[in-house]
Structures are given as C-alpha cells and as structure tokens.
C-alpha positions as a Markdown table, in Angstrom:
| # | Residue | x | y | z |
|---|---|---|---|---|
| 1 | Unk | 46.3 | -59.5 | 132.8 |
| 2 | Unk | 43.1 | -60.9 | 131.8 |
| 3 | Unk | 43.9 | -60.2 | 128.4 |
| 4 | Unk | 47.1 | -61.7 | 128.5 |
| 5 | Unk | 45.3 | -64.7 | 129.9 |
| 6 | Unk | 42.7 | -65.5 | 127.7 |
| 7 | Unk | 45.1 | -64.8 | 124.6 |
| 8 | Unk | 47.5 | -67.3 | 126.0 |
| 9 | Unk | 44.6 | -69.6 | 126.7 |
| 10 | Unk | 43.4 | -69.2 | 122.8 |
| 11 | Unk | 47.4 | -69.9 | 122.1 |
| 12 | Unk | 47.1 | -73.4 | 124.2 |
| 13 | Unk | 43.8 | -74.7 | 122.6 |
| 14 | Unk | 44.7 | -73.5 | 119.0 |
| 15 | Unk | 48.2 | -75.6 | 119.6 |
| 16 | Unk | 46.6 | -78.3 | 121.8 |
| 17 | Unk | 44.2 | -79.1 | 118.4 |
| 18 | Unk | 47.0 | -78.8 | 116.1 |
| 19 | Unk | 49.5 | -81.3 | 117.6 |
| 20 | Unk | 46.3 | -83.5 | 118.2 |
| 21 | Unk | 45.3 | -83.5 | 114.6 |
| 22 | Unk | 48.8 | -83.8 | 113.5 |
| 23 | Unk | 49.3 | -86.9 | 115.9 |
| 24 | Unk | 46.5 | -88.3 | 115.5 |
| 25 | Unk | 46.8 | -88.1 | 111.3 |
| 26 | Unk | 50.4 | -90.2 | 112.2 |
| 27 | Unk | 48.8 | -92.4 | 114.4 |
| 28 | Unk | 45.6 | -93.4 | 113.0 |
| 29 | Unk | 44.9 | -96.7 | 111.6 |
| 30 | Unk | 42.0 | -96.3 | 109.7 |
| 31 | Unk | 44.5 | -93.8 | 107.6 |
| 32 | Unk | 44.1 | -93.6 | 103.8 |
| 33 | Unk | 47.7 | -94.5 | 103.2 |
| 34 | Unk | 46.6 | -97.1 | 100.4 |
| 35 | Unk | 44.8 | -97.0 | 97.0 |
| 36 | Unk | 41.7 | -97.7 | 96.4 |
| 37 | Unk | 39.7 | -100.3 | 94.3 |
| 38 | Unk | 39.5 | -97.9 | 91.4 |
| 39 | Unk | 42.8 | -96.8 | 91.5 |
| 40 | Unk | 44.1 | -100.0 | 91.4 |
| 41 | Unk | 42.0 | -101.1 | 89.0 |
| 42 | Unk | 42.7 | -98.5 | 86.3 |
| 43 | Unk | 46.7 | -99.0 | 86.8 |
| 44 | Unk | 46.1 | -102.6 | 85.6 |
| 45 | Unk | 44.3 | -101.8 | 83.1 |
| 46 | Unk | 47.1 | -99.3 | 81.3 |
| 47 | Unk | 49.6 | -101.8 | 82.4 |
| 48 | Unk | 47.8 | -104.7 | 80.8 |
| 49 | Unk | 47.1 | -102.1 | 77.6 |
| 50 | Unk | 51.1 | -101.6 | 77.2 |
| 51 | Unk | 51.5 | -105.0 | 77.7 |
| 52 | Unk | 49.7 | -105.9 | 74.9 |
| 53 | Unk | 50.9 | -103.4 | 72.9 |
| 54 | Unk | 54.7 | -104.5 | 73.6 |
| 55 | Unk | 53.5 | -108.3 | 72.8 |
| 56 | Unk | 52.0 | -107.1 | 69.5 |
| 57 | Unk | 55.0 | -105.0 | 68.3 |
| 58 | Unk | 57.3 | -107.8 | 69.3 |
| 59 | Unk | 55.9 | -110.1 | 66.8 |
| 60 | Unk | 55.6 | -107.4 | 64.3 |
| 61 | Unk | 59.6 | -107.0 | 64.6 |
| 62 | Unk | 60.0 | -110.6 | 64.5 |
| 63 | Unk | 58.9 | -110.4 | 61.3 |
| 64 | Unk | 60.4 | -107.2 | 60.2 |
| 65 | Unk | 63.7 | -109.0 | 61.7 |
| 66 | Unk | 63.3 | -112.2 | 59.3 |
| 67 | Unk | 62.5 | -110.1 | 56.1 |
| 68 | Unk | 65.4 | -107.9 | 56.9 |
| 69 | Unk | 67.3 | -111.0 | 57.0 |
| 70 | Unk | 65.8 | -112.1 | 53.9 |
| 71 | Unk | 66.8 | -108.7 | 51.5 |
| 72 | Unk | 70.6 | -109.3 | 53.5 |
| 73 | Unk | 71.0 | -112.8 | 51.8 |
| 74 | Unk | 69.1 | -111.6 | 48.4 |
| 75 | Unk | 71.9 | -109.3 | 48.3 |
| 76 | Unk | 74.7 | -111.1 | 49.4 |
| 77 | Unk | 74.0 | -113.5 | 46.6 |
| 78 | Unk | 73.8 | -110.8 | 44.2 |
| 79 | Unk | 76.7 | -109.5 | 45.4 |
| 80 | Unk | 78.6 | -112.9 | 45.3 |
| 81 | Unk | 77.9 | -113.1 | 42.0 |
| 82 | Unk | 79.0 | -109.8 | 41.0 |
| 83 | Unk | 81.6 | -110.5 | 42.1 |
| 84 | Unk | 82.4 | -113.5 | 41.4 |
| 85 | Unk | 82.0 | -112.2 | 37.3 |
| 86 | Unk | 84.4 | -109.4 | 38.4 |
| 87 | Unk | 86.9 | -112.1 | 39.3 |
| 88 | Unk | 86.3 | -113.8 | 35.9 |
| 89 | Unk | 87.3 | -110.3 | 34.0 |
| 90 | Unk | 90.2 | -109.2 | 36.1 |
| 91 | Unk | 91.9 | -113.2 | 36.3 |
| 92 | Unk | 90.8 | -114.4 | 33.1 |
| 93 | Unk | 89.5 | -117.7 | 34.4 |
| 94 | Unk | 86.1 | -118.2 | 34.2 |
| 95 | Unk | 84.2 | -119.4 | 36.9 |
| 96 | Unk | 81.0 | -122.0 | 36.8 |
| 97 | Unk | 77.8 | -120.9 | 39.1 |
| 98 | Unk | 74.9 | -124.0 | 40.8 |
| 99 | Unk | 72.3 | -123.3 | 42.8 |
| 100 | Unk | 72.0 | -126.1 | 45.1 |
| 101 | Unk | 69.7 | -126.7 | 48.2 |
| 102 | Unk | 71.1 | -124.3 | 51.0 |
| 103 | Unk | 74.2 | -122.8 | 49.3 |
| 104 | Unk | 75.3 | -121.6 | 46.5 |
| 105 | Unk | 78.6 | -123.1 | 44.4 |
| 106 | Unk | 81.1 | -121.2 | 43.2 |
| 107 | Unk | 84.1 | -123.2 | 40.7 |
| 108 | Unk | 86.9 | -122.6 | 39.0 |
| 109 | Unk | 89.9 | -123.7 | 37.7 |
| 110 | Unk | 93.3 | -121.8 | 37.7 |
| 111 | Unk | 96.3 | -122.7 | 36.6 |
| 112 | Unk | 95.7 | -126.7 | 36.7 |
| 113 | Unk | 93.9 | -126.2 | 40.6 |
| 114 | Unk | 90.3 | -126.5 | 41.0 |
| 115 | Unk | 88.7 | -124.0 | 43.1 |
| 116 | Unk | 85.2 | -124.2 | 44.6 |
| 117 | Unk | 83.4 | -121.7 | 47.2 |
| 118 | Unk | 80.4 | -121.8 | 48.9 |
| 119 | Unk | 77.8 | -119.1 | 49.4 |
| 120 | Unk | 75.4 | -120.1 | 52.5 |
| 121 | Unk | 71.9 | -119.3 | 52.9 |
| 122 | Unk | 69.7 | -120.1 | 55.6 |
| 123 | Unk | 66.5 | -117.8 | 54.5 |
| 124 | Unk | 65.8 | -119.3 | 51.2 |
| 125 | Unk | 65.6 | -121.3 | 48.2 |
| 126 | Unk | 66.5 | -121.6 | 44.7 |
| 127 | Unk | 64.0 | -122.3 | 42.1 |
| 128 | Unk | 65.3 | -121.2 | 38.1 |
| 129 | Unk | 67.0 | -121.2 | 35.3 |
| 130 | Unk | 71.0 | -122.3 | 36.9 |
| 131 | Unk | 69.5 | -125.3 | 39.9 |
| 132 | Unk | 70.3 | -128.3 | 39.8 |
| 133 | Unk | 72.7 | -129.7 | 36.3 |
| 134 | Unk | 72.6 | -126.7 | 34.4 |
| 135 | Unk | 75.3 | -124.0 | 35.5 |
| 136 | Unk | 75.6 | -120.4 | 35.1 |
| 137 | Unk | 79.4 | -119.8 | 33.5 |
| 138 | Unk | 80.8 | -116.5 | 34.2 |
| 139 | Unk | 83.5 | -115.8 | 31.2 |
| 140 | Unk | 86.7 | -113.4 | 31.4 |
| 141 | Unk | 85.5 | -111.0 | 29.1 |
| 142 | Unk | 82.5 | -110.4 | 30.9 |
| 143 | Unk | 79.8 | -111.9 | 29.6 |
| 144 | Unk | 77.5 | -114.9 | 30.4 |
| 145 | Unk | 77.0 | -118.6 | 29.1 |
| 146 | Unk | 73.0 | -118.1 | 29.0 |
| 147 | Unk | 70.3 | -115.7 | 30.4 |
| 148 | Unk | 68.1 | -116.6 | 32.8 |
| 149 | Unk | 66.5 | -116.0 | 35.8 |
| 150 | Unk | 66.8 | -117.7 | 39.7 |
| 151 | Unk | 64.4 | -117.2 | 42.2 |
| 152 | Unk | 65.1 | -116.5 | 45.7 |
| 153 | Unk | 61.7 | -117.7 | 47.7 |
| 154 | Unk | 61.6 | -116.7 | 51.4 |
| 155 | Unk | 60.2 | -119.4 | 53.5 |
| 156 | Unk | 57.0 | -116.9 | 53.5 |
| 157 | Unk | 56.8 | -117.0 | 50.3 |
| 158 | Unk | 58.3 | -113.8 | 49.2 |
| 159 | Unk | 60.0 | -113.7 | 45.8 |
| 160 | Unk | 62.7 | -111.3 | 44.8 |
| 161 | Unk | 64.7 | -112.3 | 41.3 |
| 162 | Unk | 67.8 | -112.5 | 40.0 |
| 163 | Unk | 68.3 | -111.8 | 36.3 |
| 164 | Unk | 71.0 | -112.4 | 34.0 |
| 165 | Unk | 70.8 | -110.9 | 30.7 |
| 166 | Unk | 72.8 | -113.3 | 27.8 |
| 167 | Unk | 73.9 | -110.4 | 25.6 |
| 168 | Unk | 75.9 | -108.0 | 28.0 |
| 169 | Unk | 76.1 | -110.3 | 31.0 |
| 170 | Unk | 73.8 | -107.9 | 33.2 |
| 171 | Unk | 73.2 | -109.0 | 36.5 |
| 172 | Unk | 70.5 | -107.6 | 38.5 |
| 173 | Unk | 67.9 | -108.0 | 41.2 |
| 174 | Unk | 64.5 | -108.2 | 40.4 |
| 175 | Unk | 62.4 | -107.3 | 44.0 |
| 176 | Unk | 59.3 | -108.0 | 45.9 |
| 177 | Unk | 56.5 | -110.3 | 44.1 |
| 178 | Unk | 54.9 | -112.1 | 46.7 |
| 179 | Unk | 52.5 | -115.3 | 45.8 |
C-alpha cells in the first residue's frame, strides 16, 4: 500500500507541475507572444528592399510601355501606307500622301469624289522628304512619284525610318538610330 501511495503521490506532483506550467504559459503576461526589435526590424527592411525593387521596375515598364507604343504606330504607319499603295494598284486611282503635325493625310479622288483619310499618331513626329508641301503620290501601277525618306522621331528621341525607293516603289522600315 505504501507503494501504491507514494506512486500515486509521484502521479499528483508530476500532473500538479504540468497543469501549472501549462496554465501558467496561458496566463502569463510577461509571455513572448510578440516579436522582437530585430525581428521587426529585418521584415522592414526586406519589405522596404521589394519596395524598391517594385518602384524601380515600374518605371522601367513605363518606359518599355511608351517604346512599345512607339514600334505600334511606326508600324501602323508603315502599314497605312502599304496599304494605301495596295489600294492604288487594285482601284487604279492614285492616292496623294502628307505628313502633317500629328497625323498623317491620305487623298484621293475617284470617280469625280475627293476622298481624304487620316492616320493619327500621338508618339511622334514627322521630319523628311513628304512634310509639309511636297506629297508622296502613290500610282496604280505601283510605283512612286519620288524616293525619299520620313522620319518617325519618338518624343525620346528615337528614330526609326521610312524609305521609299523611286524605281520599284519599295516601301520599307528603316529601325532604331537613336541621337
């Protein structure tokens, strides 16, 4: 019976210290539920390092975003124009080209109607051989009224080219110089 005792008194202390080191761990104030200076500390400084690196990229695709938008209207000019000479063969009216601040003008006249279209561009501008009085003509069978060249400045100064070639009436783009 002794034994049984003293086991059974072991059994109350060893449970006695567990539920009072478990309660008292929940109950505490002084618990280390919180972080610490340093923990904090580093956290802000990986956050602040991401933020940064967010900030920097975001600019950096602002950029990429406006040259992006740059090559788009290069080639939707160059397009225009292609087809616009592709028009010229298949009607058999030829069509007059200007280069004007902002947009470029597309004319014609069919059948006793005058036709003009406009080309928009909002990333650009013209400098070359077709601004202002001179005009590019575009003629039915295909070929061109003079070769040339019109420059298509970014607003950062990039330069991509559009040539037209007198002989055969090639029209091509001419990328990337920068000044």
């Amino acid at each position: 019976m002794m034994k049984n005792n003293k086991t059974l008194f072991c059994n109350r202390i060893q449970t006695k210290r567990y539920f009072d080191r478990t309660m008292i761990d929940k109950n505490r104030s002084d618990d280390k539920k919180g972080y610490t200076l340093m923990e904090l500390l580093i956290s802000l400084a990986i956050l602040s390092l991401l933020t940064v690196a967010m900030v920097s990229t975001g600019f950096s695709n602002r950029e990429r975003i406006s040259d992006v938008a740059y090559q788009a209207e290069c080639e939707k000019i160059l397009y225009a124009l292609l087809q616009y000479q592709n028009e010229a063969i298949m009607d058999g009216y030829r069509r007059q080209v200007r280069f004007l601040e902002g947009r470029m003008q597309v004319s014609w006249t069919k059948a006793g109607v005058n036709y003009k279209a406009y080309v928009p561009v909002e990333t650009l501008t013209f400098t070359g051989s077709y601004t202002g009085a001179t005009a590019l003509n575009l003629y039915q069978h295909g070929t061109v009224s003079q070769g040339g060249t019109i420059n298509l400045i970014s607003f950062k100064g990039k330069i991509n080219r559009i040539i037209v070639q007198v002989g055969n009436g090639r029209i091509y783009l001419d990328e990337a110089l920068s000044e």
